[in-house]
Structure formats: structure tokens, C-alpha cells
Residue, then its C-alpha position, 0 to 999 in steps of 0.5 A: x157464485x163460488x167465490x172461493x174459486x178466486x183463489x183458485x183461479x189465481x194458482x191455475x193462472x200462475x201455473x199457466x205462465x210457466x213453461x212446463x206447468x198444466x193448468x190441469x195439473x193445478x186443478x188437479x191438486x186442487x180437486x176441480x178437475x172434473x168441475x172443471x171440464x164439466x163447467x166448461x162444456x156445459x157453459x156452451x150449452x142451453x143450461x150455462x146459467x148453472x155453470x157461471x157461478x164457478x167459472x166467472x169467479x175462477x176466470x176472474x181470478x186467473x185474468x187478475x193474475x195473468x196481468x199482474x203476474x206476468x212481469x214477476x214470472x218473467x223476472x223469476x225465470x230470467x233471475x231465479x229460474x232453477x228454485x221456481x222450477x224446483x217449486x213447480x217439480x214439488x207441486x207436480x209430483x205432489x199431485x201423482x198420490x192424489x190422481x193415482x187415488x183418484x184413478x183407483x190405479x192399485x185396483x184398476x190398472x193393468x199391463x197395458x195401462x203401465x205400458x201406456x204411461x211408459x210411452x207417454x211418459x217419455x214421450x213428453x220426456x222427449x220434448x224437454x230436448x227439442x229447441x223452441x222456435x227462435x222468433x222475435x215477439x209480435x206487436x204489431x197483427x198482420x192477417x197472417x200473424x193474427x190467424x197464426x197466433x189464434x191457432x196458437x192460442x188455440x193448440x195452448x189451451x187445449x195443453x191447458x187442460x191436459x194435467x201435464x202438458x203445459x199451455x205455455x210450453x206449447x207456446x214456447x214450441x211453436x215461437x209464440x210464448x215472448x208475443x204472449x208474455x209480452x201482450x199482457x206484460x205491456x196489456x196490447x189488448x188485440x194481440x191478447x184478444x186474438x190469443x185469447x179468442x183461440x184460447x176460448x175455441x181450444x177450451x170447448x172442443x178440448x173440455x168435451x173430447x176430455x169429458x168424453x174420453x174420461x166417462x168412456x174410456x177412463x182408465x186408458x186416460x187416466x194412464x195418459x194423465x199420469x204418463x203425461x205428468x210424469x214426463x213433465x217433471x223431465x220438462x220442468x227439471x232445471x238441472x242441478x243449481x250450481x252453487x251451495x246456496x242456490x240448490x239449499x233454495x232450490x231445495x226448499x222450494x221443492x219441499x214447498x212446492x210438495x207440500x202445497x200439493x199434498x195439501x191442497x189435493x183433496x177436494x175437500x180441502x180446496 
């Protein structure tokens, strides 16, 4: 077991409880990407035994941490929301040295690469402007909400995976994220369990496409990774805090944020 991968488990389930923050971005500084979807893909298949040992320790750690730490995310965001997403801007940005490094970009990367983080990049970008859904939180399932909310959780966990694109920003699009925060916040255990279930399905349909498009074509998605985290720093970006104290610690959270990802960005550190 790589118990180590506890911890681990604890940033990407922290990160997946904020709006605007990948889960993939997460592993990505922590060197485990590609582990990542290789565990998941393999799990499903005759040879699961060997991919238990990384995927129950960091599974464990991100469901200790989604339950617990969904009531401090919401008070975060509600009472000290633009120095937690200034936190999560220096985390993102910290990343790009390591994947461009990891993409071989000086080398590699042509024209029609940069051109493609371009486009995807403000692609993303646009979506800071659309409003999300206005719905009222579930709690009760009807057959019409429970497939509702597994597609959800399906669509959210495929996002999960895209270093840039986060789970929960989807949810918040499609008017599902105050069900889902407020599920596991009050622990409504079928809700969970609907979400969940689609989260699973989203998991192995989107970690083989993944794996597939990286070993076939990789540098083309490389330079959809990095376009898609570019725009999500557009996504997270709070604004400027008003008040001299609230930017000094918006600023200070970057900072932290920063240099928590340039030092965790190696696998040989995480």
C-alpha cells in the first residue's frame, strides 16, 4: 500500500471542493498524474490487484477529507472567499514549470501547439462569465433527480481529471454543486451515493480517453492541458480585494500557494 498517498488524497479532495480548482491540476503538482490514470484504468481490469495499493490509500484520504472539510470550504468561500482563491491561483500557476518541463514544450511544441492553448485557453476563460444554474439543493431523490444527479456526478468527474477544469465548477454549471456540498456537509448517504455512482462511471470512461489521447497523441494534449490551465486561472481570479488588509492576505495566500506547488511539482518530492 503507498500510504503516503493519504496525504495526497487529502490536497486533490480539497481541491475538488472548490469551484474552479482540478483535481488533475492537484496531481499534477504532485507528480501522480500519470500513476493517476493509469491506476484507474487498470483497476477495471484482470490486473486490478496491482493498482489497489495506490488508489485505496488516495481514495481514502480524499473521502476522510471531502467529509470533513466541506463545512470549512463552504465558510472559506462565503466569509474569506478572494485569499482562498488567490491560494488556489498560486497553486495553479505554480504547476505550469513543471508540466511545460513535463511536456518537453521548448522542444516539442510547435505553431499549431500555441495556437491550441490559445483557443483553449479562452475557451475556459469564457466560462468564468456565464452564470451558473440557480436551483435550490436536493434532498430528497425522485427518479427524475437521481438520474439527473448521476449524470452530474458523471460529467464532474470526468472535469476531475482534466488538470484545469474543475469537477466542482461543472457542478456549479449544471445547479448541482449546493446538492453535492450540502450531501456530504449533512452526510445524506443516497444523494452521496447517486453522485458518487456517476462519479465512478465518469472516472473510467474519462481516465482511458485520457491515457489513450497522451500516448497517441501527446503533445496535441499536452497543449490542451496547458490551455485548460491557463484559463482556469481566468475562472478562479476573484478580483481585486477591496481593503488594505484583505489584499496583503490575498497576497500572502498566493504567495503560499506558489510555493507549495513549485515545491511539491516533482515526483521525486511528492
Amino acid at each position: 500500500m503507498q500510504w503516503k498517498n493519504l496525504y495526497r488524497g487529502f490536497f486533490m479532495g480539497i481541491s475538488d471542493l472548490i469551484p474552479g480548482v482540478s483535481g488533475g491540476t492537484i496531481a499534477f503538482i504532485l507528480g501522480i498524474y500519470d500513476e493517476l490514470l493509469a491506476s484507474i484504468s487498470g483497476f477495471f481490469s484482470r490486473n486490478w490487484k496491482k493498482h489497489i495499493g495506490f488508489l485505496l490509500p488516495l481514495g481514502i484520504g480524499m473521502g476522510i477529507t471531502l467529509l470533513l472539510f466541506s463545512k470549512v470550504i463552504e465558510y472559506l468561500l462565503e466569509y474569506h472567499h478572494a485569499p482562498t482563491q488567490f491560494f488556489f491561483m498560486g497553486l495553479i500557476i505554480g504547476v505550469l514549470p513543471f508540466i511545460a518541463k513535463h511536456a518537453d514544450v521548448k522542444r516539442k511544441f510547435r505553431l499549431k501547439h500555441v495556437v491550441l492553448i490559445v483557443i483553449v485557453g479562452s475557451a475556459l476563460a469564457l466560462t468564468a462569465f456565464i452564470k451558473p444554474l440557480d436551483t435550490a439543493p436536493i434532498t430528497t431523490l425522485t427518479t427524475t433527480n437521481a438520474i439527473g444527479l448521476f449524470f452530474a456526478g458523471w460529467a464532474g468527474s470526468m472535469a476531475m481529471l482534466l488538470p484545469g477544469i474543475s469537477g466542482s465548477f461543472i457542478l456549479l454549471l449544471l445547479g448541482v454543486y449546493s446538492t453535492a456540498i450540502g450531501a456530504l456537509s449533512n452526510l445524506n448517504f443516497p444523494i452521496i451515493a447517486v453522485i458518487g455512482a456517476g462519479v465512478i462511471i465518469g472516472f473510467i470512461v474519462s481516465s482511458k480517453v485520457i491515457s489513450y489521447l497522451l500516448l497517441n497523441f501527446t503533445y496535441t494534449t499536452f497543449a490542451i492541458i496547458i490551455g485548460l490551465i491557463l484559463g482556469s486561472i481566468f475562472v478562479v481570479y476573484p478580483g481585486i480585494p477591496l481593503g488594505g488588509t484583505a489584499l496583503v492576505i490575498s497576497v500572502l495566500t498566493f504567495i503560499a500557494g506558489l510555493f507549495i506547488a513549485l515545491l511539491f511539482s516533482s515526483p521525486k518530492k511528492a
